[in-house]
DSSP file (Angstrom, degrees, kcal/mol; ACC not computed):
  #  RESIDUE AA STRUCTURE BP1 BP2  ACC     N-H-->O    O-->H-N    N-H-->O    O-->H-N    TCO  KAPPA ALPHA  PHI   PSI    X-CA   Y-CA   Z-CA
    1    1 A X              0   0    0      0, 0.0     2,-0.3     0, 0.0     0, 0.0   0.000 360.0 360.0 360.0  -1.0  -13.0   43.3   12.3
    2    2 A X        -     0   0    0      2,-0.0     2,-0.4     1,-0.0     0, 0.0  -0.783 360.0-149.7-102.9 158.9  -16.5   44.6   12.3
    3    3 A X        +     0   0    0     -2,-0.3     3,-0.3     1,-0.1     4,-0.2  -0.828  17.1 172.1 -94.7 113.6  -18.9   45.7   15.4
    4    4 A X     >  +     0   0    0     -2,-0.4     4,-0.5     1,-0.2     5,-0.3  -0.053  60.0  93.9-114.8  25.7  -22.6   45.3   14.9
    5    5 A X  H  > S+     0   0    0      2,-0.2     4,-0.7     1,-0.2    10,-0.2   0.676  88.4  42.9 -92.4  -5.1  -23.3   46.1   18.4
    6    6 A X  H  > S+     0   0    0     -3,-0.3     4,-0.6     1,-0.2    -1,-0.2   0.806 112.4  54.0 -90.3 -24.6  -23.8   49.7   17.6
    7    7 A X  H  > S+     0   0    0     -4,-0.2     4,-1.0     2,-0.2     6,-0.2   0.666 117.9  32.4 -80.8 -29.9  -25.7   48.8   14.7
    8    8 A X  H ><>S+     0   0    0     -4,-0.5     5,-3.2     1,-0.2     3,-0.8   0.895 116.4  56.9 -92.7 -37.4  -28.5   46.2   16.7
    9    9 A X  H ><5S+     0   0    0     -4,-0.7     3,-1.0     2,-0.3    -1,-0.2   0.801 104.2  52.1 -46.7 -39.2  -28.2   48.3   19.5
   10   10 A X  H 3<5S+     0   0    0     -4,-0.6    -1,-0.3     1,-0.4    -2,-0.2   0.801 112.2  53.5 -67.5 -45.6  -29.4   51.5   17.0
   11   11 A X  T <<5S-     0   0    0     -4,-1.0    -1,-0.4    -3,-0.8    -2,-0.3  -0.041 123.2-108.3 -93.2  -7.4  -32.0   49.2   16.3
   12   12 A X  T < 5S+     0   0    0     -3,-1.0    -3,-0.2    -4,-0.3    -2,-0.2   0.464  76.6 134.9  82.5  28.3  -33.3   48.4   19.8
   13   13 A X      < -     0   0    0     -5,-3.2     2,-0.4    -6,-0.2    -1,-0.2   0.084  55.1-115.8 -71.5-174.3  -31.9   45.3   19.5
   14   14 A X        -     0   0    0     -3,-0.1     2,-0.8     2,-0.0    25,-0.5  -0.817  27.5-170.7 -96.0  88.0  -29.7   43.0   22.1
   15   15 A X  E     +a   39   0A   0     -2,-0.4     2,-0.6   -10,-0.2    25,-0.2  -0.573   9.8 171.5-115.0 151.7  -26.6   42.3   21.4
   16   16 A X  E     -a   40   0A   0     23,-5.0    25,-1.9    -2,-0.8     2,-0.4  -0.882  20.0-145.3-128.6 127.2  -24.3   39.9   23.2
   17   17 A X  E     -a   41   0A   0     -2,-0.6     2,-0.3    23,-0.2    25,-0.2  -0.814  17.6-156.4 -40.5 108.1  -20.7   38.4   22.5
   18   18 A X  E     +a   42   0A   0     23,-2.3    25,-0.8    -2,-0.4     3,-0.1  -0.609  19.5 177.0-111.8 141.5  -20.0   35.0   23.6
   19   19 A X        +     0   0    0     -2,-0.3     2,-0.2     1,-0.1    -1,-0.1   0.264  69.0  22.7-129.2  20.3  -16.5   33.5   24.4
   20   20 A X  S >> S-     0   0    0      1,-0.1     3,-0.6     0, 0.0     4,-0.5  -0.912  90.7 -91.1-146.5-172.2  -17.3   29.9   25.6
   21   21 A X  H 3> S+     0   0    0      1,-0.2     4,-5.2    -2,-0.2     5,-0.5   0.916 118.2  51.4 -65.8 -44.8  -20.0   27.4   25.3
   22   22 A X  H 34 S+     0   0    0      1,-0.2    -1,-0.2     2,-0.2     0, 0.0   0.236 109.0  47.5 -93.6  41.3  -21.8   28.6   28.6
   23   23 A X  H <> S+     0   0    0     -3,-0.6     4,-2.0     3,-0.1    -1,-0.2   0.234 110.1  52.7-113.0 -24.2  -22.0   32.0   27.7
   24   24 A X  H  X S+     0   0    0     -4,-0.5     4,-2.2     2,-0.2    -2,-0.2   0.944 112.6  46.0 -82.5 -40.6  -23.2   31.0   24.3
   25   25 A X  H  X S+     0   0    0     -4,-5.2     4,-2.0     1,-0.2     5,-0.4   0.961 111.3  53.2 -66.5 -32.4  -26.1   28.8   25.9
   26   26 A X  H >> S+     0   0    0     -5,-0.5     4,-2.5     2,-0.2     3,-0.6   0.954 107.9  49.8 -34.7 -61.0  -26.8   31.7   28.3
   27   27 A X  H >X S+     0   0    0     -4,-2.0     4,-1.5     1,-0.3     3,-1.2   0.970 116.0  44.5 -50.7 -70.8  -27.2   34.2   25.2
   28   28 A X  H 3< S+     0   0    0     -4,-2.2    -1,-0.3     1,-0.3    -2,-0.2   0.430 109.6  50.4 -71.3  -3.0  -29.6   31.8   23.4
   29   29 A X  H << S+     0   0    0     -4,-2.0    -1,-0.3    -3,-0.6    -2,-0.2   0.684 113.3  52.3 -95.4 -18.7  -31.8   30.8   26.4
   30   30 A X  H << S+     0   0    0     -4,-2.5    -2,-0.3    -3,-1.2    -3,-0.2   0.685 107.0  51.5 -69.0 -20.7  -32.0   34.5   26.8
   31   31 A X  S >< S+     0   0    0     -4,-1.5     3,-1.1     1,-0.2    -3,-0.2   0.762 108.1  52.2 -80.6 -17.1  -33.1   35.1   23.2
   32   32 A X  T 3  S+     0   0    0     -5,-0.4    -1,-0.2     1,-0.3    -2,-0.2   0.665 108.5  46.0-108.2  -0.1  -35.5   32.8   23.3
   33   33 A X  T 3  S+     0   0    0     -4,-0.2    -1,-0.3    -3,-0.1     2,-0.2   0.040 101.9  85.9-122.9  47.9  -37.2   34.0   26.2
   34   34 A X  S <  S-     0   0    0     -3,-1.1     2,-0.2     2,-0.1     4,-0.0  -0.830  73.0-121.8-126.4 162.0  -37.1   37.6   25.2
   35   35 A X  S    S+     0   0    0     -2,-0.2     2,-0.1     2,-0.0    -2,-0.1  -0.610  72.4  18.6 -63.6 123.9  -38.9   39.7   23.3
   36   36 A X  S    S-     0   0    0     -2,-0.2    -2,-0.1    -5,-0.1   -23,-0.1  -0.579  99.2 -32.1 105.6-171.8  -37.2   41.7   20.0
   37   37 A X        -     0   0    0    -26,-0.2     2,-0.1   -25,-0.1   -22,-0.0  -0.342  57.2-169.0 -78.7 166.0  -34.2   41.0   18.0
   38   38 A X        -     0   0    0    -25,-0.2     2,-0.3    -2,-0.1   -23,-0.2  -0.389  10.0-161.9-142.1 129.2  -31.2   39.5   19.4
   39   39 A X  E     -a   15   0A   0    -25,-0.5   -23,-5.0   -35,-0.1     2,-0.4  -0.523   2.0-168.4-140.7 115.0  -28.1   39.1   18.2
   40   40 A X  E     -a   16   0A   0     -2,-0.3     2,-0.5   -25,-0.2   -23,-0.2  -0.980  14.8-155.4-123.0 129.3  -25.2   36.5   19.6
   41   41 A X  E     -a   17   0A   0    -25,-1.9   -23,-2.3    -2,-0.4     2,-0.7  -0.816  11.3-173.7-103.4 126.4  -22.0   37.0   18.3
   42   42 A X  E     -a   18   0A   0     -2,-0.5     2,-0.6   -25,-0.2   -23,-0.1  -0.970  17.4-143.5-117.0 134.2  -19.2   34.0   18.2
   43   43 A X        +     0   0    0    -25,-0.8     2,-0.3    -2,-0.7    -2,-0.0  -0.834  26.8 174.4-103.7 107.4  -15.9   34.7   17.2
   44   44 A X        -     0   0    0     -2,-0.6     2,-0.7     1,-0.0     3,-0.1  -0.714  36.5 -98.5-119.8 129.4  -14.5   32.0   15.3
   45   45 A X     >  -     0   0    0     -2,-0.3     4,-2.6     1,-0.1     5,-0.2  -0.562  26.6-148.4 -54.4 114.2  -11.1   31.5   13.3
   46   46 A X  H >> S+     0   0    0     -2,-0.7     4,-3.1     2,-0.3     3,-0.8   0.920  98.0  40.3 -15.2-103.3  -11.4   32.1    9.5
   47   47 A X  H 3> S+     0   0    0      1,-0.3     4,-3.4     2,-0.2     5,-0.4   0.729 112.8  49.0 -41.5 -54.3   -9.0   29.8    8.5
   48   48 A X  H 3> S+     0   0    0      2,-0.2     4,-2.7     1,-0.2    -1,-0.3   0.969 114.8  55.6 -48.9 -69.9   -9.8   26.7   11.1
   49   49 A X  H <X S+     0   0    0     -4,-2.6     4,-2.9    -3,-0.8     5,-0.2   0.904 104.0  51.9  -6.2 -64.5  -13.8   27.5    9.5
   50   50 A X  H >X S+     0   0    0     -4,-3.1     4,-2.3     1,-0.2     3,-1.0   0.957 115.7  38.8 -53.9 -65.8  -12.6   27.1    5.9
   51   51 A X  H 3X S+     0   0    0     -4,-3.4     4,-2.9     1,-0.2     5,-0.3   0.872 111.6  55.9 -39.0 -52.4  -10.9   23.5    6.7
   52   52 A X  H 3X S+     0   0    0     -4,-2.7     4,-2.5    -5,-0.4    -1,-0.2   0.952 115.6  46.1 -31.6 -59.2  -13.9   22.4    9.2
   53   53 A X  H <X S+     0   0    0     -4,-2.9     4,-3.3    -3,-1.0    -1,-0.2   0.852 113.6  45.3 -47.2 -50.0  -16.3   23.2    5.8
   54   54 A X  H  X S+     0   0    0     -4,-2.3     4,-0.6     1,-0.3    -1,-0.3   0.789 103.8  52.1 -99.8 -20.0  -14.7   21.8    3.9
   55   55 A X  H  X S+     0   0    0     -4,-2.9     4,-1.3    -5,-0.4    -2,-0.3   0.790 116.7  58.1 -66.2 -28.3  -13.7   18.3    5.4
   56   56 A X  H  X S+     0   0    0     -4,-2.5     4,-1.4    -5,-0.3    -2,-0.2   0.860  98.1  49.7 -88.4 -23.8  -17.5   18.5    5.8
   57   57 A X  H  < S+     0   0    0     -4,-3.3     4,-0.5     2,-0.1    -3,-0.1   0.311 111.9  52.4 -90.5  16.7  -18.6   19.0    2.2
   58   58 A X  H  X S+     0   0    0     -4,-0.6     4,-2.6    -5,-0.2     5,-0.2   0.834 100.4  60.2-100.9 -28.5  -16.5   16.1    1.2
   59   59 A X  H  X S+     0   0    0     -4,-1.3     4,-1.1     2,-0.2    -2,-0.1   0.850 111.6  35.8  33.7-108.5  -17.9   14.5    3.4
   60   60 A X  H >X S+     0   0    0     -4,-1.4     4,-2.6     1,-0.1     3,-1.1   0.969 110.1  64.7 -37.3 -67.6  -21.1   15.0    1.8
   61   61 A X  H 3> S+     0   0    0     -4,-0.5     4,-1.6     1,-0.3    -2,-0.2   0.716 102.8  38.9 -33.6 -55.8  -19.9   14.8   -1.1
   62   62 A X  H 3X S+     0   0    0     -4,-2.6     4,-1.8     2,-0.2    -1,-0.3   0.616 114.4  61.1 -76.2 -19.6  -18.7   11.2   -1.2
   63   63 A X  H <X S+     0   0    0     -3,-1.1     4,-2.4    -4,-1.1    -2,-0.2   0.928 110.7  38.0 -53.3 -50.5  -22.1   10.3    0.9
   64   64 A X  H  X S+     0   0    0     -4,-2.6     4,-1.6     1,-0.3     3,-0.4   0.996 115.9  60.4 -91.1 -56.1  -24.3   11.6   -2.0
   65   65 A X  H  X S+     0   0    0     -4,-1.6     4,-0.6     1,-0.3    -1,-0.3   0.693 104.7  39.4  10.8 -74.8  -21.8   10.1   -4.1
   66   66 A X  H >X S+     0   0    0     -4,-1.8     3,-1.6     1,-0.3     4,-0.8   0.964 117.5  55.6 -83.0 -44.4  -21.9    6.5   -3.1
   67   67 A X  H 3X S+     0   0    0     -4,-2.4     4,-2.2    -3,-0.4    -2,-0.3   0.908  98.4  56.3 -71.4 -25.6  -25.7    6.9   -2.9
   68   68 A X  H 3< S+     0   0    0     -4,-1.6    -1,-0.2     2,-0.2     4,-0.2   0.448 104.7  59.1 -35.7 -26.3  -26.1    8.1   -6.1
   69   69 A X  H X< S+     0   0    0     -3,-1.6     3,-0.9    -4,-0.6    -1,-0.2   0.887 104.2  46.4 -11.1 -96.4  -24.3    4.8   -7.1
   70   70 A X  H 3< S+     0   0    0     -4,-0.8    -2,-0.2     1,-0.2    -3,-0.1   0.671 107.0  60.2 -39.1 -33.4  -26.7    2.5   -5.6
   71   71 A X  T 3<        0   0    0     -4,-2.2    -1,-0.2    -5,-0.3    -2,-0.2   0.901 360.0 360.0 -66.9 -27.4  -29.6    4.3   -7.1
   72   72 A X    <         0   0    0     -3,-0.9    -1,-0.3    -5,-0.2    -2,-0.2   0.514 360.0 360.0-117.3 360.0  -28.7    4.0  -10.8
């Protein structure tokens, strides 16, 4: 629930809010051929996040795992 566009803005920054993918490449082909800070916001579900994360550090987990395995 917070707004950091007043905050980059304060700051002589850019800031932009993305809601799809080609608005998000837009933002970032513009950051990178601008000058100064700029700041691209995605707005992502919390909950949907946690699971993603964490189906991806087991993931990991069992990777390092099984090499860890073979090494010794």
């Amino acid at each position: 629930g917070l707004n950091y566009e007043h905050v980059v803005k304060m700051h002589g920054g850019n800031f932009t809010s993305v809601k799809n993918w080609e608005e998000f490449r837009e933002a970032i082909s513009a950051s990178l051929n601008g000058r100064g800070l700029h700041v691209v916001e995605v707005k992502t579900d919390r909950q949907e996040n946690v699971i993603i994360h964490r189906k991806l550090w087991n993931g990991v987990s069992q990777e390092i795992n099984e090499l860890l395995k073979k090494v010794q």
